[in-house]
N, CA, C and O atoms as a Maestro MAE file, in Angstrom:
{
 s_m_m2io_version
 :::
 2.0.0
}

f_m_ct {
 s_m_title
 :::
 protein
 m_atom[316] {
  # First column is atom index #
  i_m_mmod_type
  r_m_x_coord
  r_m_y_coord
  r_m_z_coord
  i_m_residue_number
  s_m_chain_name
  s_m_pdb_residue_name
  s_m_pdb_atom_name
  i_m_atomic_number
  :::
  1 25 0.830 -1.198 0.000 1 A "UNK " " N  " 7
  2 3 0.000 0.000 0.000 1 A "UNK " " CA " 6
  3 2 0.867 1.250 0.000 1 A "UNK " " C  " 6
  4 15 0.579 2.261 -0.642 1 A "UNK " " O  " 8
  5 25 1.908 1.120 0.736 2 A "UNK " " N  " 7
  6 3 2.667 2.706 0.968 2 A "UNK " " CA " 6
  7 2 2.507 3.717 1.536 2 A "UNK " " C  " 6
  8 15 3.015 4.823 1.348 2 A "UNK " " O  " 8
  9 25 1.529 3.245 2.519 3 A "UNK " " N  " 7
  10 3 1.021 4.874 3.317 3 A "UNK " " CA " 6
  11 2 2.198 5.519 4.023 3 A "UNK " " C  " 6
  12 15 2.011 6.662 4.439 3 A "UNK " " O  " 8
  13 25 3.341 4.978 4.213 4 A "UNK " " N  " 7
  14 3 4.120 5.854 4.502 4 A "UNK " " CA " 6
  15 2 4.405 5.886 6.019 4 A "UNK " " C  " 6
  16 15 5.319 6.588 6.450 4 A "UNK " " O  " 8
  17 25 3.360 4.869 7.124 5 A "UNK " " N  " 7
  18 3 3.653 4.966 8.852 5 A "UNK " " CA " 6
  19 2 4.502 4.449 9.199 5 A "UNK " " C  " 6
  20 15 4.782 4.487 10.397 5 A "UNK " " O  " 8
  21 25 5.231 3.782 8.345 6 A "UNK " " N  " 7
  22 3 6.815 3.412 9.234 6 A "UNK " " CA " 6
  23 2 7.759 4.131 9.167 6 A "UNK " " C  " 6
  24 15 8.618 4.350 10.020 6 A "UNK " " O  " 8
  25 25 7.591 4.737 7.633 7 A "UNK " " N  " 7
  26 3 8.865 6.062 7.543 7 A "UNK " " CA " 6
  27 2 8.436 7.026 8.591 7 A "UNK " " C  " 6
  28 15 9.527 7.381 9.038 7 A "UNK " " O  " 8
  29 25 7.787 7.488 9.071 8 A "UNK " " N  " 7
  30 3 6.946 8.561 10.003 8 A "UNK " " CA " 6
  31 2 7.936 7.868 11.205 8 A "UNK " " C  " 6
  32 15 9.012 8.215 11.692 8 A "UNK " " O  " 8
  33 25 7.089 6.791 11.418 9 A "UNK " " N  " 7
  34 3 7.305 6.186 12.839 9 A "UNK " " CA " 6
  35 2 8.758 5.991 13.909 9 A "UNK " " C  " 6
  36 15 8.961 6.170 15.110 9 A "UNK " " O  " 8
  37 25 9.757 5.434 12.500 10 A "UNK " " N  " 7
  38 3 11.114 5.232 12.705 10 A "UNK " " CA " 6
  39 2 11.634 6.290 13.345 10 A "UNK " " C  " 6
  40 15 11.542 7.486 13.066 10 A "UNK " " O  " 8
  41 25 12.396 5.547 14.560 11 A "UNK " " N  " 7
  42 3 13.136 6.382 15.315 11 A "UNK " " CA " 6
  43 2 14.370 7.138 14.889 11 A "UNK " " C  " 6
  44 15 14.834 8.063 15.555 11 A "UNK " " O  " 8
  45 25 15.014 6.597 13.463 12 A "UNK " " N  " 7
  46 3 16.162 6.918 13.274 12 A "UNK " " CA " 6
  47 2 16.066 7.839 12.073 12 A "UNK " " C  " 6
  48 15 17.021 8.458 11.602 12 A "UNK " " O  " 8
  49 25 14.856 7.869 11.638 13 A "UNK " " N  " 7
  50 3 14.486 8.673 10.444 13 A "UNK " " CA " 6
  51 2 14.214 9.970 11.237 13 A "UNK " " C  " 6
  52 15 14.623 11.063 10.843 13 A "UNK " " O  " 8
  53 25 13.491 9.797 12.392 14 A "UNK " " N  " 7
  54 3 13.313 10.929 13.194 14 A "UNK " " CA " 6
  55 2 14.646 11.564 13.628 14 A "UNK " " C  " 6
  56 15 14.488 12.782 13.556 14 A "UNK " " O  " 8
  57 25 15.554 11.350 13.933 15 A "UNK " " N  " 7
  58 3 17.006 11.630 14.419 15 A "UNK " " CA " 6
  59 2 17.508 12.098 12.924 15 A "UNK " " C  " 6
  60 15 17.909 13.261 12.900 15 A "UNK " " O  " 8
  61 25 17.560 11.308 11.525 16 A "UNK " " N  " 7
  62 3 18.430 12.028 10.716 16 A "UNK " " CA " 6
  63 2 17.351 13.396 10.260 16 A "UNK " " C  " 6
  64 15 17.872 14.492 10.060 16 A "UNK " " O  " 8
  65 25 15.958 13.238 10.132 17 A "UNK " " N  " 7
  66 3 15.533 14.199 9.490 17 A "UNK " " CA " 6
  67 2 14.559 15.157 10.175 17 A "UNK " " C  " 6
  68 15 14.007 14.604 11.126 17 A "UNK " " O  " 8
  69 25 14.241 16.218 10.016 18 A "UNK " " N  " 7
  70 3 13.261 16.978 11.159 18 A "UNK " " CA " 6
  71 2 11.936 16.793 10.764 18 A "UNK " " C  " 6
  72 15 10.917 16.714 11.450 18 A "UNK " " O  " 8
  73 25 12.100 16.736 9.546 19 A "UNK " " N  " 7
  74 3 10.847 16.645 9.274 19 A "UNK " " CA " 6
  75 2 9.675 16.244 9.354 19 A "UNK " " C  " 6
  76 15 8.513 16.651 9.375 19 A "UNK " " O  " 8
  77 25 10.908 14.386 9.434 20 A "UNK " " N  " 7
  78 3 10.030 13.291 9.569 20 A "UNK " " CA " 6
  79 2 9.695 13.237 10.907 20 A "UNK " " C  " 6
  80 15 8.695 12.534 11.054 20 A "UNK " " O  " 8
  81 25 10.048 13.616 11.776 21 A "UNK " " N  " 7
  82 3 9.780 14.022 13.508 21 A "UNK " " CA " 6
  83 2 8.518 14.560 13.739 21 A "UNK " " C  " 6
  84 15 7.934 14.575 14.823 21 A "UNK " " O  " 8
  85 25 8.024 15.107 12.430 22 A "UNK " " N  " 7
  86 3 6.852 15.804 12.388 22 A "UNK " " CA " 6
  87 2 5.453 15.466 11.681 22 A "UNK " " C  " 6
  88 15 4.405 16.108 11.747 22 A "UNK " " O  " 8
  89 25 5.738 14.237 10.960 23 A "UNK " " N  " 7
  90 3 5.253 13.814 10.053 23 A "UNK " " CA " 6
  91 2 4.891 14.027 8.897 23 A "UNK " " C  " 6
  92 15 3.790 13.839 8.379 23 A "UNK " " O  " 8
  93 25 6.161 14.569 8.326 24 A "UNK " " N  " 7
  94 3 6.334 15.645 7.625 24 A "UNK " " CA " 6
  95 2 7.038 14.809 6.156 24 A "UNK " " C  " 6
  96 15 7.249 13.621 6.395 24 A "UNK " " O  " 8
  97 25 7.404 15.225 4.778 25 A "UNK " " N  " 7
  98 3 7.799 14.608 4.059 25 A "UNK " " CA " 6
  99 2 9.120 14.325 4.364 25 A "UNK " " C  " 6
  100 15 9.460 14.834 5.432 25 A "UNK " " O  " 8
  101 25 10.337 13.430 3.570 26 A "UNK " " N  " 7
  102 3 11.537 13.207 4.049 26 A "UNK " " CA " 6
  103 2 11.795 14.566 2.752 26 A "UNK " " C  " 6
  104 15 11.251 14.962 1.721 26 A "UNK " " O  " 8
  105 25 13.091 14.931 3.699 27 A "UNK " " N  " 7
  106 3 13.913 15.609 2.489 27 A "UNK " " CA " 6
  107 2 15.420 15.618 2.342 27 A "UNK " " C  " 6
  108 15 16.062 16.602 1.977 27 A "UNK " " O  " 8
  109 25 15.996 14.287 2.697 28 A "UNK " " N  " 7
  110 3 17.017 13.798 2.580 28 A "UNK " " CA " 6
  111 2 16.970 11.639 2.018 28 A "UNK " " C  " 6
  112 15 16.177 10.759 2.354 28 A "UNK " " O  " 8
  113 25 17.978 11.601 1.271 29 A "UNK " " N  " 7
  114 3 17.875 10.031 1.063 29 A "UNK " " CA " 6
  115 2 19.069 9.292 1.933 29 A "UNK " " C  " 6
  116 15 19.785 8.327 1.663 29 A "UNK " " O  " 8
  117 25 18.994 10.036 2.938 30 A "UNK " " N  " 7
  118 3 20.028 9.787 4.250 30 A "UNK " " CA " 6
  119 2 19.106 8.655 4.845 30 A "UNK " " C  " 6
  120 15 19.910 8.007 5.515 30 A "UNK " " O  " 8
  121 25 18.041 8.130 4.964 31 A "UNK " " N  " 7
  122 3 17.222 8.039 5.849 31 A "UNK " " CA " 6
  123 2 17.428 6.436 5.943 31 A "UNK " " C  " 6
  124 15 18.137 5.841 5.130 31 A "UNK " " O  " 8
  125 25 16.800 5.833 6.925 32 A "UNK " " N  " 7
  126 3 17.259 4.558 7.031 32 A "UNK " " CA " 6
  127 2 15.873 3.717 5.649 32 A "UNK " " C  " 6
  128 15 16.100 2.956 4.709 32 A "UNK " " O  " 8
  129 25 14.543 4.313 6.144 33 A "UNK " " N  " 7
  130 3 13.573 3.972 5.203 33 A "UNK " " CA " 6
  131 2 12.931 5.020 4.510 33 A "UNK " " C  " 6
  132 15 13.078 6.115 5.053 33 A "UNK " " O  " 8
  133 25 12.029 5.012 3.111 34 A "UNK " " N  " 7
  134 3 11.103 5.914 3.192 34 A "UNK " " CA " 6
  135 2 10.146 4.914 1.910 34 A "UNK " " C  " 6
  136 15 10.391 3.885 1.280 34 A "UNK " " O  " 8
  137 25 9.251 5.654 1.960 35 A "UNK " " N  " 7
  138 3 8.100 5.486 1.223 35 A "UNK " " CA " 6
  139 2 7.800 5.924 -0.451 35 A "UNK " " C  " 6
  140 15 6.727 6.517 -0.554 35 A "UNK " " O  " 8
  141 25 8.679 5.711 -2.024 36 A "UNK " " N  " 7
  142 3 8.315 6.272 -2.843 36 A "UNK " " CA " 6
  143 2 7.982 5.269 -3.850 36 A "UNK " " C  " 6
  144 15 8.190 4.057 -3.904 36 A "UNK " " O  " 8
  145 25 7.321 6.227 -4.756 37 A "UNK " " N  " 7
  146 3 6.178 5.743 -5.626 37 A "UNK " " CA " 6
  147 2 5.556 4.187 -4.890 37 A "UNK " " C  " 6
  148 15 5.785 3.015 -5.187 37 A "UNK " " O  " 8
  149 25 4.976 4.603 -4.178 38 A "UNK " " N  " 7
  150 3 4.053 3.503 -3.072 38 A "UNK " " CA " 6
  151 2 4.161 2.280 -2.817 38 A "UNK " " C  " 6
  152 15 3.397 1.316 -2.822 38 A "UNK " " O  " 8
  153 25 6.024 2.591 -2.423 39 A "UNK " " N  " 7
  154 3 6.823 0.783 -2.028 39 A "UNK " " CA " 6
  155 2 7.760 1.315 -0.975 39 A "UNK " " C  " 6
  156 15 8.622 2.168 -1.187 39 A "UNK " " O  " 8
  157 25 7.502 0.711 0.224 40 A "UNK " " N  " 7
  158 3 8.674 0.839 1.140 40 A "UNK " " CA " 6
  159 2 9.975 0.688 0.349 40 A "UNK " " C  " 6
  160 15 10.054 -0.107 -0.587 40 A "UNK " " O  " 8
  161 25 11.239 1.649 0.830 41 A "UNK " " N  " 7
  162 3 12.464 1.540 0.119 41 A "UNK " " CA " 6
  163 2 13.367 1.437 1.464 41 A "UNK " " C  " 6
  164 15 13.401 2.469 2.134 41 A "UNK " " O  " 8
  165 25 14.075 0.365 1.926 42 A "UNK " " N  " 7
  166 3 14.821 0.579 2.827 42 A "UNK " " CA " 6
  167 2 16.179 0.917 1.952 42 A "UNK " " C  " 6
  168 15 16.783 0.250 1.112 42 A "UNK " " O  " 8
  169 25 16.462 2.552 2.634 43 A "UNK " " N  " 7
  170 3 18.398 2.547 2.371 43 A "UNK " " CA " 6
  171 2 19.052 2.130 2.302 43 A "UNK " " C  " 6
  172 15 19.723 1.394 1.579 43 A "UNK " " O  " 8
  173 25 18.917 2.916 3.801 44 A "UNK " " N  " 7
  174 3 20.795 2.375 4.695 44 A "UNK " " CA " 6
  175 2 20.107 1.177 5.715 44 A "UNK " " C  " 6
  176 15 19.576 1.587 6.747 44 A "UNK " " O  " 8
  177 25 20.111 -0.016 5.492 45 A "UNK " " N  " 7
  178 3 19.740 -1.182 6.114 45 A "UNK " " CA " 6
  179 2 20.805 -1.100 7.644 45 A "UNK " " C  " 6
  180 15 20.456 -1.355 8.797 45 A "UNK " " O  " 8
  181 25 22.142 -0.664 7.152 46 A "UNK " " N  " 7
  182 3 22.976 -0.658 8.655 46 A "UNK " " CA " 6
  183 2 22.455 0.366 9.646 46 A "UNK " " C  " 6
  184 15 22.734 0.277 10.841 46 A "UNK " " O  " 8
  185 25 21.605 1.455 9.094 47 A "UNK " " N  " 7
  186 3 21.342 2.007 10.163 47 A "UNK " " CA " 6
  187 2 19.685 1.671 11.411 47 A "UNK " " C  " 6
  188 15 19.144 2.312 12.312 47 A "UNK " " O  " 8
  189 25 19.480 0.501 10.826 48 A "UNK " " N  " 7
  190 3 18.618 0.070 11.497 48 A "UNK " " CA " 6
  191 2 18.935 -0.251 13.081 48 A "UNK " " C  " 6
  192 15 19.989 -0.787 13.426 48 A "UNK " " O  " 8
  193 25 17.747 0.196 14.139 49 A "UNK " " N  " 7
  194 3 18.322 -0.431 15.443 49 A "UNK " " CA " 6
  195 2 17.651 -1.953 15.860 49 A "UNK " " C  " 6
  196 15 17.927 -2.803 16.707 49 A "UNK " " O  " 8
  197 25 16.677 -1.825 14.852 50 A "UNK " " N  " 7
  198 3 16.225 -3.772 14.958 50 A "UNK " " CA " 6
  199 2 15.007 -3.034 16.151 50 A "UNK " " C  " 6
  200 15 15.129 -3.992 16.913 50 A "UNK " " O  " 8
  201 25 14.132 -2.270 16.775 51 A "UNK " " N  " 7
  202 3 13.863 -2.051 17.075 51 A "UNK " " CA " 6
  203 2 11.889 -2.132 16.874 51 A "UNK " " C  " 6
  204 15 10.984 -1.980 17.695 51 A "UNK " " O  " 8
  205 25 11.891 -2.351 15.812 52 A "UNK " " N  " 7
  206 3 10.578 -2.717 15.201 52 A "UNK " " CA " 6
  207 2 9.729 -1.973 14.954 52 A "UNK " " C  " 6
  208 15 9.052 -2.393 14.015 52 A "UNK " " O  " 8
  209 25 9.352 -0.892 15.395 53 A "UNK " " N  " 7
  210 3 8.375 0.734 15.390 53 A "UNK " " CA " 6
  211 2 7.985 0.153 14.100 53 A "UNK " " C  " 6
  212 15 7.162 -0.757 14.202 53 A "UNK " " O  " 8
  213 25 8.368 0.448 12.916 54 A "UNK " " N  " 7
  214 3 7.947 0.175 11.446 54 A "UNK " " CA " 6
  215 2 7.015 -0.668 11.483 54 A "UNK " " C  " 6
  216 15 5.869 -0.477 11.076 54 A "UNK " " O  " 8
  217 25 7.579 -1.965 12.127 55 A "UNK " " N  " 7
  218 3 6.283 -3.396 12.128 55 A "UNK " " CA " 6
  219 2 5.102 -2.851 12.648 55 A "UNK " " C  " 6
  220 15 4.012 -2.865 12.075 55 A "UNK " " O  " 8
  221 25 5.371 -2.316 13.874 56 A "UNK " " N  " 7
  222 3 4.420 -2.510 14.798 56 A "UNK " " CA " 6
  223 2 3.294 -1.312 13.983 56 A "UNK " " C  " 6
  224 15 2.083 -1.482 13.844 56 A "UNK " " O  " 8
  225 25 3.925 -0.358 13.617 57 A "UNK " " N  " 7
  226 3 2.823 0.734 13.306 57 A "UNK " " CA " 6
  227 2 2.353 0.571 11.722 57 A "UNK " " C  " 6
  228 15 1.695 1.497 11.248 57 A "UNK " " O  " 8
  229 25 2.621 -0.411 11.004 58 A "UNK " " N  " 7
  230 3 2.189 -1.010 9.132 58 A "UNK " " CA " 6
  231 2 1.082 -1.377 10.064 58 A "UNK " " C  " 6
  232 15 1.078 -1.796 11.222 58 A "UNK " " O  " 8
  233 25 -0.090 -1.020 8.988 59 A "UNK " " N  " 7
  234 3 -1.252 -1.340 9.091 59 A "UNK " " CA " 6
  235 2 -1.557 -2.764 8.160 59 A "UNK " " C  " 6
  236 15 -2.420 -3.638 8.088 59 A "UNK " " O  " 8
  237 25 -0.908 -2.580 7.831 60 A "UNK " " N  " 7
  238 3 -0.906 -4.057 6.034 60 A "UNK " " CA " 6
  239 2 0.214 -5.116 6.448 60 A "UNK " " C  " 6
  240 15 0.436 -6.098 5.739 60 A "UNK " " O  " 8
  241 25 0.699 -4.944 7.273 61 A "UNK " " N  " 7
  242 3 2.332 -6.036 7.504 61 A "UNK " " CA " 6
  243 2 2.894 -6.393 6.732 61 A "UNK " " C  " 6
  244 15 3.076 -7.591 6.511 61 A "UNK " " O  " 8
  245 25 3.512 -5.131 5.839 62 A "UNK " " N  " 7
  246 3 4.160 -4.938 4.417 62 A "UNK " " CA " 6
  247 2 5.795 -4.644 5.303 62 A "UNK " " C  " 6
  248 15 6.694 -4.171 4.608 62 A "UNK " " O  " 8
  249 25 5.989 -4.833 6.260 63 A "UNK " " N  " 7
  250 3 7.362 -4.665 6.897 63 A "UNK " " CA " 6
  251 2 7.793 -5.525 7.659 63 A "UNK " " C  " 6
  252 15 7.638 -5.294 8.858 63 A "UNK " " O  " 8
  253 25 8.104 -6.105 7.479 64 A "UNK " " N  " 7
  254 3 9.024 -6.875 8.887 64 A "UNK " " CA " 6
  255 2 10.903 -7.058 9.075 64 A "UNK " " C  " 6
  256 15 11.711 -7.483 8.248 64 A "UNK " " O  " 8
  257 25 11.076 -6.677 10.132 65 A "UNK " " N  " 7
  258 3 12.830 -6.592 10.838 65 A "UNK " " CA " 6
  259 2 13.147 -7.577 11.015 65 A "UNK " " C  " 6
  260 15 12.501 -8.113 11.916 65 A "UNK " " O  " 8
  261 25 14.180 -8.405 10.412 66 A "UNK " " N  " 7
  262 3 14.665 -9.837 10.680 66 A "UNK " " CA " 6
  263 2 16.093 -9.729 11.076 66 A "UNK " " C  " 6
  264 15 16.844 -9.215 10.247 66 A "UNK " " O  " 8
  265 25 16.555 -10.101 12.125 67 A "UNK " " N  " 7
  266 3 18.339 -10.005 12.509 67 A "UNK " " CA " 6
  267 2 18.599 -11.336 12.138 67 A "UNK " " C  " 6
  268 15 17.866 -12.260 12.491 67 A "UNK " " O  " 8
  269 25 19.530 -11.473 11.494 68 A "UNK " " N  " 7
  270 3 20.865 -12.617 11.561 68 A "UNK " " CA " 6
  271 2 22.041 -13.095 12.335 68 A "UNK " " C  " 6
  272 15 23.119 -12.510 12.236 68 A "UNK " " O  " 8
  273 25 21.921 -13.879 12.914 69 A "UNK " " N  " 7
  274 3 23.243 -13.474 13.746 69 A "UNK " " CA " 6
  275 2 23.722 -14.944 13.330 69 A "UNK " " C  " 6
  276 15 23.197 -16.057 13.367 69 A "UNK " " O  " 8
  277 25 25.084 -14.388 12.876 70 A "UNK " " N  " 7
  278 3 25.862 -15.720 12.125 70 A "UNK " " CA " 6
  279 2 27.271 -16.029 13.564 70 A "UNK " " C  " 6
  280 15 27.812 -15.157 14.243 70 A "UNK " " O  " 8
  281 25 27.498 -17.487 13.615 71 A "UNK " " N  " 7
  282 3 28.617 -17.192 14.718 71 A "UNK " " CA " 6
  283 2 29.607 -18.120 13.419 71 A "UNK " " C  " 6
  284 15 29.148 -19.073 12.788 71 A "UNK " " O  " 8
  285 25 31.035 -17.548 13.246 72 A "UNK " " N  " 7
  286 3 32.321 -17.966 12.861 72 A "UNK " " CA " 6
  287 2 32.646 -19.173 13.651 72 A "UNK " " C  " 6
  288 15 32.450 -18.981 14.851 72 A "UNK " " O  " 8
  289 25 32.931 -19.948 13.461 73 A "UNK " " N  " 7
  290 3 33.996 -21.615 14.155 73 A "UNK " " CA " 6
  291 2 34.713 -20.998 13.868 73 A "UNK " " C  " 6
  292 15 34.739 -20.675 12.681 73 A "UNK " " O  " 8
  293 25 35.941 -20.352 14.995 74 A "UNK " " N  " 7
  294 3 37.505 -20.316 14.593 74 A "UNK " " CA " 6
  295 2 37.699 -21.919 14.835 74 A "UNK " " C  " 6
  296 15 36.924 -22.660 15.441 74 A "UNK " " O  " 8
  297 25 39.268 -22.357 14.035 75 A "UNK " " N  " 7
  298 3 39.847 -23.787 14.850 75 A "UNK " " CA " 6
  299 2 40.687 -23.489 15.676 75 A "UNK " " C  " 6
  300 15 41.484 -22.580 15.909 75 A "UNK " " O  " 8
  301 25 40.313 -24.573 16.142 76 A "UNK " " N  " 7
  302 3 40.885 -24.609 17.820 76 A "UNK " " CA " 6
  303 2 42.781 -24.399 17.593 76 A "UNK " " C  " 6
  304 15 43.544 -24.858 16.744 76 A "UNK " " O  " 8
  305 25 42.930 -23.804 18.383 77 A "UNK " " N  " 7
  306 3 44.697 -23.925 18.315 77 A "UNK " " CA " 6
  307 2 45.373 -24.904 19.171 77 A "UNK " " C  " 6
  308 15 45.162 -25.072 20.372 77 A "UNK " " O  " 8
  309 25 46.324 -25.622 18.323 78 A "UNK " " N  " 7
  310 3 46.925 -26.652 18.150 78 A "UNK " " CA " 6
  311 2 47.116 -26.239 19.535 78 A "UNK " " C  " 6
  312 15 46.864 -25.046 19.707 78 A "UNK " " O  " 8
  313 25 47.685 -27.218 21.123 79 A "UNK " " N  " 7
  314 3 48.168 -27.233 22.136 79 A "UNK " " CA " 6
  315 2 49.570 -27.420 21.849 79 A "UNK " " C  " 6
  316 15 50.386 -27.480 22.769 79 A "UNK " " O  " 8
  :::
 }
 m_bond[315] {
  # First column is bond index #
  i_m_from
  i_m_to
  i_m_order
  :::
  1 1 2 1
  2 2 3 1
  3 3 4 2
  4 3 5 1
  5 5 6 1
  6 6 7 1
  7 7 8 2
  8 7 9 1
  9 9 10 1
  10 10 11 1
  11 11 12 2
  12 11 13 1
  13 13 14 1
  14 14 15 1
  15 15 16 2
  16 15 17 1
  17 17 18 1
  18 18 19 1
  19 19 20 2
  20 19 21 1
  21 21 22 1
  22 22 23 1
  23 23 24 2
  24 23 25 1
  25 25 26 1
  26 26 27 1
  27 27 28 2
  28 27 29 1
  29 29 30 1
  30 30 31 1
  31 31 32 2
  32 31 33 1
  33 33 34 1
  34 34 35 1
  35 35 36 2
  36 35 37 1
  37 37 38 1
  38 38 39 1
  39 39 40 2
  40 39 41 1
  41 41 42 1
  42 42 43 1
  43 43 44 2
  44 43 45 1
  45 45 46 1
  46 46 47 1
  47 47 48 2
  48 47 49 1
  49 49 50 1
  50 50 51 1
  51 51 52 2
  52 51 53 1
  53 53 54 1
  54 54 55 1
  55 55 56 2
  56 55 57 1
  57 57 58 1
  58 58 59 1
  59 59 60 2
  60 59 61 1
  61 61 62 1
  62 62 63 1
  63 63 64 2
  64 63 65 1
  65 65 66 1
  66 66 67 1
  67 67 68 2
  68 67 69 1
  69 69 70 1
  70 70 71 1
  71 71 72 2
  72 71 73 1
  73 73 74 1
  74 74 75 1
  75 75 76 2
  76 75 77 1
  77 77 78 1
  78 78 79 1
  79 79 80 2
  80 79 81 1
  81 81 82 1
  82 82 83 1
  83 83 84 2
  84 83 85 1
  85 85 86 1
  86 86 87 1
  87 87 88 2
  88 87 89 1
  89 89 90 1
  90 90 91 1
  91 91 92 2
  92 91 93 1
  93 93 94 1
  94 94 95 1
  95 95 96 2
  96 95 97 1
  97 97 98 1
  98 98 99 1
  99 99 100 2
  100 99 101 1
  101 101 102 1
  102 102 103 1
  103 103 104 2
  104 103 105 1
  105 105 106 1
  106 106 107 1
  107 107 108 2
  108 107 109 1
  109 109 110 1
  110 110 111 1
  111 111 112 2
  112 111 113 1
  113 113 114 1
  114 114 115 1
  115 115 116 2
  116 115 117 1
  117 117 118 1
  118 118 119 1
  119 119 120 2
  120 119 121 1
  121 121 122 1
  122 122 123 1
  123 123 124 2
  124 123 125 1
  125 125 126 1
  126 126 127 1
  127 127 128 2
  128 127 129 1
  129 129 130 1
  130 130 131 1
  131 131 132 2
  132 131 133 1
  133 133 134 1
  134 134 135 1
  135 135 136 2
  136 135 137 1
  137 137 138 1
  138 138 139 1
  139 139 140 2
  140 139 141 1
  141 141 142 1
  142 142 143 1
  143 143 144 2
  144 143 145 1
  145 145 146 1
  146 146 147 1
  147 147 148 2
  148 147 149 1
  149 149 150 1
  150 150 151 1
  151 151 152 2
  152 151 153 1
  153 153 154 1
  154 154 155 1
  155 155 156 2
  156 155 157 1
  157 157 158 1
  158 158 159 1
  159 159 160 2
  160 159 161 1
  161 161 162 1
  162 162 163 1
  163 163 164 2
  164 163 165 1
  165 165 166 1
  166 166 167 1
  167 167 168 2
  168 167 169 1
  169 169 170 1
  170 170 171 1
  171 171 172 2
  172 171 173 1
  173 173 174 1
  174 174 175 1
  175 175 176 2
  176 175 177 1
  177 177 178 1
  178 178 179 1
  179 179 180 2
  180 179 181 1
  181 181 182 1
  182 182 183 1
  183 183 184 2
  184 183 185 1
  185 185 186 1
  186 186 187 1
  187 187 188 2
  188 187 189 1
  189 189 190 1
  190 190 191 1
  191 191 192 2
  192 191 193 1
  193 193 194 1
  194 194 195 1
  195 195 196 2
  196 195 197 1
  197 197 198 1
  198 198 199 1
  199 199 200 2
  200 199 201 1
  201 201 202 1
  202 202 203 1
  203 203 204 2
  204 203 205 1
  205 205 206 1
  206 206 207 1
  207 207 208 2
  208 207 209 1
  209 209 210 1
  210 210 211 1
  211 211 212 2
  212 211 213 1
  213 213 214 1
  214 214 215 1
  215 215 216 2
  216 215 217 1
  217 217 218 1
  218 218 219 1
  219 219 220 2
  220 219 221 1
  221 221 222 1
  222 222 223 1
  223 223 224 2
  224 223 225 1
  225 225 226 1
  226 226 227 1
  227 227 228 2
  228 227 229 1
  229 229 230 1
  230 230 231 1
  231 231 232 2
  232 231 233 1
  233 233 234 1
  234 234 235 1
  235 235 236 2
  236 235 237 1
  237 237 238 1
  238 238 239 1
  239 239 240 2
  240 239 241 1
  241 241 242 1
  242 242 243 1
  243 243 244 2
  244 243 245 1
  245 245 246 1
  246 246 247 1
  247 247 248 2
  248 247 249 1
  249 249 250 1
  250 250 251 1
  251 251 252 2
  252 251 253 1
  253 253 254 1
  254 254 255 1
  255 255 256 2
  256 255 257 1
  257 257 258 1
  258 258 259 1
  259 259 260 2
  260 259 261 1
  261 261 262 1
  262 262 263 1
  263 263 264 2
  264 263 265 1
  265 265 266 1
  266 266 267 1
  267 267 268 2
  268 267 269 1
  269 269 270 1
  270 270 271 1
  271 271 272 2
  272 271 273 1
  273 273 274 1
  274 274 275 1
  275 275 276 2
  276 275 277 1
  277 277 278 1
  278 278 279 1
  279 279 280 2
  280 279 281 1
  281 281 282 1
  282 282 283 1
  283 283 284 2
  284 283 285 1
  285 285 286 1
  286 286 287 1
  287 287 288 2
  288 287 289 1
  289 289 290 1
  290 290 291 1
  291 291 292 2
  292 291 293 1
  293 293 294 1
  294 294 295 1
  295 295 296 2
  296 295 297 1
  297 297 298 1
  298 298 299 1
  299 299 300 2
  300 299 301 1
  301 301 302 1
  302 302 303 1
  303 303 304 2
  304 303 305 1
  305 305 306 1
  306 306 307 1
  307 307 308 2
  308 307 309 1
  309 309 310 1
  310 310 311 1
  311 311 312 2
  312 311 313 1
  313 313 314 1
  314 314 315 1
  315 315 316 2
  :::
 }
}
């Protein structure tokens, strides 16, 4: 749908832009998400805090935050 309440909602969109603090249009493509031609666009994916606001406030559950957490096997060192 694209209404645009997670870009609003996001805490970090609120921090890079004033606008969006206000519910206001974005006017930077600094932003972690925004809303154009009526498709969520996530950016900067690293600046996500995993925090969920976006989910929780989509009326359509056109968003969801998924973390990965991968763990490395170092090998063991020889004794």
């Amino acid at each position: 749908m694209g209404c645009g309440n997670c870009a609003v909602a996001c805490p970090v969109n609120k921090l890079i832009d004033a606008q969006m603090a206000h519910g206001g249009r974005a006017s930077t493509d600094d932003l972690l998400l925004k809303v154009s031609e009526g498709k969520c666009r996530v950016l900067h994916v690293e600046k996500c805090t995993g925090c969920k606001t976006c989910e929780h406030h989509c009326p359509n559950e056109a968003i969801h935050v998924a973390r990965l957490l991968e763990a490395v096997h170092a090998p063991e060192e020889e004794v």
